[in-house]
C-alpha positions as CSV (number, residue, x, y, z in Angstrom):
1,X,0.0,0.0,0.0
2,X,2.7,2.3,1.0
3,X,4.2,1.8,-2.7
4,X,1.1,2.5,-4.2
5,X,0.7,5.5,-2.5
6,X,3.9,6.5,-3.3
7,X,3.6,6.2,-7.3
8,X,0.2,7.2,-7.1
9,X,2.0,10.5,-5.6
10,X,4.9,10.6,-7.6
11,X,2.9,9.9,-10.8
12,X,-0.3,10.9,-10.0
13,X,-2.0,8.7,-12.2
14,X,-4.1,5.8,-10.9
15,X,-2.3,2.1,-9.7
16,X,-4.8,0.0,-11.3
17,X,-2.8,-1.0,-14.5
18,X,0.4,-1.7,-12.2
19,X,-2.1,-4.0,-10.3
20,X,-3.0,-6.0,-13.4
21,X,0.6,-6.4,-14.5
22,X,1.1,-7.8,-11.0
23,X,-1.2,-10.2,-11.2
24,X,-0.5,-11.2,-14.2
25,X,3.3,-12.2,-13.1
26,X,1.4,-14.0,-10.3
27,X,-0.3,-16.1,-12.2
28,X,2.2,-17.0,-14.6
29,X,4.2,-18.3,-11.5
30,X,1.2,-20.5,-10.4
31,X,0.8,-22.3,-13.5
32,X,4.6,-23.1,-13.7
33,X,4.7,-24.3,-10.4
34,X,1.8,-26.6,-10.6
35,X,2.7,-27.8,-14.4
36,X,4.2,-31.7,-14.8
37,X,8.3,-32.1,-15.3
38,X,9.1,-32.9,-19.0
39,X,8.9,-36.9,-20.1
40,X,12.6,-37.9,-21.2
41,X,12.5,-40.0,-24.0
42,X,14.6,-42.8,-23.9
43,X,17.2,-43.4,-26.1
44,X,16.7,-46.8,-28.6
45,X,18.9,-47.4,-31.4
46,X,18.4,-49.5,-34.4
47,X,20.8,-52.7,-34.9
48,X,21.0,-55.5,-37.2
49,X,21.5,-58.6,-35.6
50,X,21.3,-62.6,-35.8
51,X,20.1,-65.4,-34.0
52,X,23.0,-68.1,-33.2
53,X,23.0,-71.6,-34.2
54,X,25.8,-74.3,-34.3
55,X,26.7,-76.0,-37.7
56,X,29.0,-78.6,-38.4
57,X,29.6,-77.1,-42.6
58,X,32.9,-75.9,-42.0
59,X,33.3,-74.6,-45.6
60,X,30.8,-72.9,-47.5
61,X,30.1,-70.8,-50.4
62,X,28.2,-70.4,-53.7
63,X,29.4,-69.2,-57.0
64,X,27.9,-68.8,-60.2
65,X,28.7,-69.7,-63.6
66,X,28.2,-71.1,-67.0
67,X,27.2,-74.4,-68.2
68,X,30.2,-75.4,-71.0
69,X,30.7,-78.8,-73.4
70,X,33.9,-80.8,-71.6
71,X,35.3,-81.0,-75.0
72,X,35.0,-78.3,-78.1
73,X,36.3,-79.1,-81.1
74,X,37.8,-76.5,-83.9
75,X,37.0,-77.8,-87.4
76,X,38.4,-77.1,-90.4
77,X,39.4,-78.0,-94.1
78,X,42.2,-79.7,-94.6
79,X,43.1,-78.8,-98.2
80,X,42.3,-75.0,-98.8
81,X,39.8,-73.6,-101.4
82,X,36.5,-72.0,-102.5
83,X,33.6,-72.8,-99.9
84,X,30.5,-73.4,-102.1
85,X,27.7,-75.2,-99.6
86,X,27.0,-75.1,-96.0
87,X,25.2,-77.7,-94.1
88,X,24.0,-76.3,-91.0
89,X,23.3,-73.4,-88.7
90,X,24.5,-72.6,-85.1
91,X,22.2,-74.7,-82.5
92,X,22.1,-77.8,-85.3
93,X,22.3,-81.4,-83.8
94,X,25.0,-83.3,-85.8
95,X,25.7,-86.8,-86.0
96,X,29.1,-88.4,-86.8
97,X,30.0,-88.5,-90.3
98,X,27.0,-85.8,-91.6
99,X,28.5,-83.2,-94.0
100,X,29.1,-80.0,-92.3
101,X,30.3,-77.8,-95.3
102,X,31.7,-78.5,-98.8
103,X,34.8,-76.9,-101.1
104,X,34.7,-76.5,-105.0
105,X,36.1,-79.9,-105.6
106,X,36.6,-79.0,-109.5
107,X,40.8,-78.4,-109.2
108,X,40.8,-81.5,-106.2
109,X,39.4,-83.8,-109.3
110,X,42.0,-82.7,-111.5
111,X,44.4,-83.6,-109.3
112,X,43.2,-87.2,-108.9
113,X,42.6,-87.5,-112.6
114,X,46.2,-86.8,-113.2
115,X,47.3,-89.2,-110.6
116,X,44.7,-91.7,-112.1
117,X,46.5,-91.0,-115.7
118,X,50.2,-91.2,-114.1
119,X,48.9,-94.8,-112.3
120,X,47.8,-96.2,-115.7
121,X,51.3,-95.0,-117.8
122,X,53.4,-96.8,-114.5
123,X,51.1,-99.6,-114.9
124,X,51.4,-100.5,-118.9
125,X,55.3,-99.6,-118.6
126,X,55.3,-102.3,-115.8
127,X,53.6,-104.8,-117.9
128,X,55.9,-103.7,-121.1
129,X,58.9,-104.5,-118.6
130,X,57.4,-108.0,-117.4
131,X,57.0,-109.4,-121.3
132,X,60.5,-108.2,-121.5
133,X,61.8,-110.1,-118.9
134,X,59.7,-113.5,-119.5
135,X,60.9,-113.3,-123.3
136,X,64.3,-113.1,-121.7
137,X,64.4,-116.0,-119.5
138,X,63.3,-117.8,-122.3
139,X,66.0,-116.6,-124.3
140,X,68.5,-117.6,-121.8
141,X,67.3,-120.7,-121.2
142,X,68.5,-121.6,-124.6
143,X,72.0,-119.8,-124.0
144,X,70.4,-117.1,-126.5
145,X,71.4,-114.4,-124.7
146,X,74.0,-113.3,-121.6
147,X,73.0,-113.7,-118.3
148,X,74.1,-110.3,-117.4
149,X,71.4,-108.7,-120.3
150,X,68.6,-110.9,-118.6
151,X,70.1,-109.1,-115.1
152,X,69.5,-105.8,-117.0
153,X,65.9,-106.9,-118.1
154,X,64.7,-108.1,-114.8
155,X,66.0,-104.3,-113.3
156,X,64.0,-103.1,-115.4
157,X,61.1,-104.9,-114.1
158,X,61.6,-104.4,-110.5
159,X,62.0,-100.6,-111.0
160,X,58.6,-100.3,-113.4
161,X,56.8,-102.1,-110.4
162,X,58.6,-99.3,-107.9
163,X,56.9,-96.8,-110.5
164,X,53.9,-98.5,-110.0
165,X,53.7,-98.4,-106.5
166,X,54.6,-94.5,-106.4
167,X,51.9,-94.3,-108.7
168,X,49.2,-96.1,-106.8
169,X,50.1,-94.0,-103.8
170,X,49.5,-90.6,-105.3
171,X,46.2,-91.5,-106.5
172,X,45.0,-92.7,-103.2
173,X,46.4,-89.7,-101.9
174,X,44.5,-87.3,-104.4
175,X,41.9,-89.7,-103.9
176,X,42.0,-88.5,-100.3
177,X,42.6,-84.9,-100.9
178,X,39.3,-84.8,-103.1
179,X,37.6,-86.6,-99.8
180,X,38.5,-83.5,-98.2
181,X,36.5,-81.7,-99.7
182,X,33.8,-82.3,-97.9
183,X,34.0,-81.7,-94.1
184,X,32.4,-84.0,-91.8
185,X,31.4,-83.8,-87.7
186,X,33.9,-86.2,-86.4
187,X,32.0,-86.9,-83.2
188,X,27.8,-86.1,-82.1
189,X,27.4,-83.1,-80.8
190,X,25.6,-79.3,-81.4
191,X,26.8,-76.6,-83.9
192,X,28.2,-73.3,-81.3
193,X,29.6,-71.4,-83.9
194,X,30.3,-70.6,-87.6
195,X,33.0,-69.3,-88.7
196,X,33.1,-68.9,-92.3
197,X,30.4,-68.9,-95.0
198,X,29.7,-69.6,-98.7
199,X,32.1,-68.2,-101.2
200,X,34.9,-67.5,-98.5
201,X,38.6,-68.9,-99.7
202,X,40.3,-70.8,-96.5
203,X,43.5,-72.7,-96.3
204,X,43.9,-75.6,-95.0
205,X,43.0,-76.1,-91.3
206,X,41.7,-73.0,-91.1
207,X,38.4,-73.5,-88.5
208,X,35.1,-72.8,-90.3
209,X,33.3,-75.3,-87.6
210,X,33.1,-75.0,-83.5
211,X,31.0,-78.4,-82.5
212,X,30.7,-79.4,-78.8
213,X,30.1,-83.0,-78.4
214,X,27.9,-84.7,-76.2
215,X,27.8,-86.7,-73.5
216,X,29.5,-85.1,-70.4
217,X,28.9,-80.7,-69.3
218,X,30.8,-78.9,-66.9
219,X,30.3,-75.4,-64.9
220,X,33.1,-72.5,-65.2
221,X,33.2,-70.9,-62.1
222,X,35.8,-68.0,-60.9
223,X,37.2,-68.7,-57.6
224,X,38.9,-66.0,-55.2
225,X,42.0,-65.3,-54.2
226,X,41.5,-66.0,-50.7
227,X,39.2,-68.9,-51.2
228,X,41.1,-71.1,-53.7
229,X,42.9,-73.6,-51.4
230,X,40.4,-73.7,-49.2
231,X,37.8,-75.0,-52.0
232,X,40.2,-77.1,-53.9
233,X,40.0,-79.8,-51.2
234,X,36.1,-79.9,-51.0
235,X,34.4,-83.2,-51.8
236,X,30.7,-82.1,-51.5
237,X,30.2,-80.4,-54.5
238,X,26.5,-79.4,-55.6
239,X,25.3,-77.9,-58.4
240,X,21.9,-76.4,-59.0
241,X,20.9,-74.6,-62.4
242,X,18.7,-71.3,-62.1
243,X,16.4,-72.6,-64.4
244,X,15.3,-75.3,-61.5
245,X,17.2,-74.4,-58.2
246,X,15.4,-77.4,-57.1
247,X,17.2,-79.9,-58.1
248,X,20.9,-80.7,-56.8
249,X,23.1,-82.0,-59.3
250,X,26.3,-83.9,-57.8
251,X,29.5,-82.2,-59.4
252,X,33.3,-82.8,-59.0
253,X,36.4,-79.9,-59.5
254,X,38.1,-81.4,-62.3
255,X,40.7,-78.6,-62.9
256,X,41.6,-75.1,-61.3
257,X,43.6,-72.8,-63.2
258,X,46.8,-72.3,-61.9
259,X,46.8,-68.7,-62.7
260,X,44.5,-65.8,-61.9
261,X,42.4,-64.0,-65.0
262,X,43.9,-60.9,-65.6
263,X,40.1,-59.0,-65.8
264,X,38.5,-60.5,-62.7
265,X,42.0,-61.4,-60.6
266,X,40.1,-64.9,-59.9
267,X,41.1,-68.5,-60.8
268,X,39.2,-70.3,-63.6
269,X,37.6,-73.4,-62.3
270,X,36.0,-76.6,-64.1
271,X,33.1,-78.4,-62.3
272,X,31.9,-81.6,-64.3
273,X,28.7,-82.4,-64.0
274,X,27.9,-86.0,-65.6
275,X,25.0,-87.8,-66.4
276,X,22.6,-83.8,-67.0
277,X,20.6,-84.0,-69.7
278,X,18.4,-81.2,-68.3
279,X,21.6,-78.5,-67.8
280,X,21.7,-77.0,-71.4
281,X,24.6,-75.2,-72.9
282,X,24.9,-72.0,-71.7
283,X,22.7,-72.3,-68.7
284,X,23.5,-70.4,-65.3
285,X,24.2,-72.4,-62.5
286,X,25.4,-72.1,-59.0
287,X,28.3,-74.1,-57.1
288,X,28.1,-74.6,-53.8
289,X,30.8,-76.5,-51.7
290,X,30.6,-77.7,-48.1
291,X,32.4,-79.6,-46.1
292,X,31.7,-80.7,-42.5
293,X,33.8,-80.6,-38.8
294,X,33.9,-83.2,-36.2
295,X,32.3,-81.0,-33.3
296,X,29.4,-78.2,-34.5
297,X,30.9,-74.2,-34.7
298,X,29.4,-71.4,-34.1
299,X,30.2,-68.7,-36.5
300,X,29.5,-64.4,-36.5
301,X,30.5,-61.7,-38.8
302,X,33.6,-60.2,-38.5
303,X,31.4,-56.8,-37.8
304,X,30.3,-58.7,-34.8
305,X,33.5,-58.5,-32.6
306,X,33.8,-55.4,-30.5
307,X,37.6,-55.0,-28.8
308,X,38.4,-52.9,-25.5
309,X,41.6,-53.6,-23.7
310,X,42.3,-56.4,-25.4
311,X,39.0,-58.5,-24.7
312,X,37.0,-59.7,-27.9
313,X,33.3,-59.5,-26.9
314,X,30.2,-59.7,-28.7
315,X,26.8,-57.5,-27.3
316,X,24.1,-59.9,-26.6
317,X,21.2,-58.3,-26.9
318,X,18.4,-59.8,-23.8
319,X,15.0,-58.5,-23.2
320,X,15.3,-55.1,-25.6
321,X,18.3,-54.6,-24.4
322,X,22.0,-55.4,-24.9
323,X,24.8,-56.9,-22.6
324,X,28.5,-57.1,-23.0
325,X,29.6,-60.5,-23.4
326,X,33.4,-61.8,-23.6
327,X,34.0,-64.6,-26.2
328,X,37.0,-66.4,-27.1
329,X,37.9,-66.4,-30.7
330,X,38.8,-69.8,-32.3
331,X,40.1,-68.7,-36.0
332,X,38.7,-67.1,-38.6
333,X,36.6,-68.7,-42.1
334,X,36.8,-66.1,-44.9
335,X,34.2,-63.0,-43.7
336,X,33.3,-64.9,-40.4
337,X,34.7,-66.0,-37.2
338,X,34.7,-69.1,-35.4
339,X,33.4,-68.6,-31.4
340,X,34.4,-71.4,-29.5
341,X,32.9,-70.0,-25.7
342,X,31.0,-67.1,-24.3
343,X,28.1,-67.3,-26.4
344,X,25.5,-70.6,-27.6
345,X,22.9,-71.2,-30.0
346,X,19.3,-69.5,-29.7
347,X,21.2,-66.3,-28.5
348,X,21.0,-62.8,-30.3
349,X,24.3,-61.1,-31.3
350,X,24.6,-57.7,-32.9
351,X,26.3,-57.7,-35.9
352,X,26.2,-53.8,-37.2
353,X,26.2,-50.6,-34.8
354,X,28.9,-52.2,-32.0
355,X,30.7,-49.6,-31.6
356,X,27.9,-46.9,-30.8
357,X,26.2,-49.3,-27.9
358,X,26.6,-49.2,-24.3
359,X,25.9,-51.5,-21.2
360,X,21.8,-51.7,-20.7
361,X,21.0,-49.8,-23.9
362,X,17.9,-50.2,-25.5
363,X,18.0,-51.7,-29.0
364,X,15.6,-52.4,-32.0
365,X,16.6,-55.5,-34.2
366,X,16.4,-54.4,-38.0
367,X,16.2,-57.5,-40.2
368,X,17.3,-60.1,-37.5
369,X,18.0,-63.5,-39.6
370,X,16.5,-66.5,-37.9
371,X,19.1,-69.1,-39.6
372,X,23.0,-68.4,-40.1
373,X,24.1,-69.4,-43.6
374,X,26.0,-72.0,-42.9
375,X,22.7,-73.5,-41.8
376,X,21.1,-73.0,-45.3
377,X,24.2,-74.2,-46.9
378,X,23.9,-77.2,-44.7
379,X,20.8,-77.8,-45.7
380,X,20.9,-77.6,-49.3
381,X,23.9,-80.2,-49.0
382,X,21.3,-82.8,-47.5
383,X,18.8,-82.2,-49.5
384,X,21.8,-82.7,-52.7
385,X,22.7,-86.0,-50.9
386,X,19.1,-87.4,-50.6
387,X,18.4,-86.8,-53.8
């Protein structure tokens, strides 16, 4: 009151709007004092993580490749000329023996007709020189003539029959050479390429024809660096096409390439596959190798492993929440490593975002997997044995 008064006097205007701005301040205290304390949010971050489980596939992996013919063969000519028919078309079945392409045999039959001609004047020569020689030994068989002149006559003979034989040779062989005119599939098998086409010159063993025989296929797969060894020694081989995934074919490595492409820095590998009608040429397929341990193993990423002061650990993650966990490491398989204690099947591991989590912190899995791979691989290995 006593204020009032005094800037009432001092001011002489009224106190009413100081009042007001009082109250007003008054007020505003109240509600603050009786409003609720602000809700913290608690912190939960997002993690990917999987869901242990022991497996007794030590090696796994799955590559793609090509369905290939085990053997290709070049073909061409073997006497150079005109090409003036072909047989067949890329994709045709061929038999053994069935005309593929044909040459202008018109200078080839010149050639044999000449030998043919030379073969007949060797021939009556020969004949001229054996009358020679009988009339001879007659002759000297009545002390008509020397024997060193009968000597002479039956030289004669012997080299009229050597002319004869030279003679019959080079026919055969222009006999041949006209043969070759014709070229013919050597084995069964399908057309994969043509080379050369109707009015084209070649020369001899020049290849016009690419057929891949039948019978037994085999997949071309690149192999990594770091994974070569490793799958070399693998027995259980399985191959399943893409066109029925299905169905496990049994394979075997037959060869690895002892050095690395120089595009894709991996090593070429052949996987026979015998007895598949149903893989086609050209078809993709996919390789998978496994191999399995005496005791099950229990295998993370290597993103799951989270280091501090020389502990390996893993964070388990229990109830929303994740725990600190130290694990023993037993080696390492390619991207993965093998956990020998601290952890066992059923439990949840992260395997991204280690390094942001803390004791107790609140976690939501993004894409858990309910099966490791080695499982699926494990599974597709049975199911390519039962079969």
């Amino acid at each position: 009151m006593f204020a009032l008064k005094t800037l009432r006097r001092e001011t002489g205007a009224p106190a009413l709007p100081a009042l007001r701005l009082i109250a007003a301040a008054a007020l505003a205290m109240t509600v603050a004092a009786c409003s609720k304390p602000a809700v913290k949010v608690e912190d939960v971050r997002p993690v990917r993580a999987i869901v242990l489980s022991s497996s007794n596939v030590d090696v796994s992996a799955e590559l793609a490749g090509e369905v290939v013919p085990r053997v290709v063969s070049q073909l061409g000519f073997r006497v150079g000329g005109k090409i003036v028919a072909r047989k067949v078309d890329v994709g045709a079945s061929v038999k053994k023996g069935q005309v593929l392409m044909q040459l202008d045999p018109a200078d080839l039959q010149l050639s044999q007709a000449q030998a043919k001609a030379s073969l007949v004047s060797a021939e009556t020569s020969r004949d001229l020189a054996r009358a020679e020689l009988k009339r001879y030994q007659d002759l000297r068989e009545k002390n008509f003539v020397s024997q060193a002149v009968l000597d002479g006559k039956d030289a004669s003979y012997k080299a009229a029959q050597a002319n004869v034989e030279a003679a019959q040779a080079l026919h055969r062989g222009q006999a041949n050479q006209s043969g070759y005119a014709s070229l013919l599939a050597d084995v069964d098998g399908v057309v994969t390429r043509i080379e050369a086409e109707v009015g084209q010159v070649v020369a001899p063993g020049t290849p016009v024809v690419q057929v891949a025989r039948s019978g037994e296929k085999e997949v071309v797969i690149g192999i990594p660096e770091d994974k070569v060894e490793t799958l070399r020694g693998v027995k259980d081989v399985v191959v399943r096409l893409w066109a029925d995934p299905k169905q496990a074919l049994p394979g075997k490595i037959r060869e690895v390439s002892p050095v690395a492409d120089a595009a894709t820095r991996t090593y070429l590998a052949k996987v026979s596959i015998p007895d598949a009608p149903q893989a086609r040429l050209g078809m993709t397929a996919v390789v998978q190798f496994a191999s399995q341990t005496a005791t099950p193993q229990i295998k993370v990423p290597l993103t799951a492993l989270f280091n501090e002061k020389s502990q390996s650990s893993v964070w388990v993650v229990e109830n929303g929440a994740v725990k600190l966990v130290p694990v023993t490491v037993g080696g390492v398989a390619g991207n993965e490593l093998l956990l020998t204690s601290g952890v066992k099947p059923g439990q949840t591991v992260v395997t991204a975002g280690v390094n942001l989590l803390k004791p107790g912190q609140k976690v939501s899995i993004l894409g858990a997997e309910l099966a490791s791979k080695p499982d699926a691989a494990a599974a597709a290995i049975s199911v390519g044995a039962a079969k």
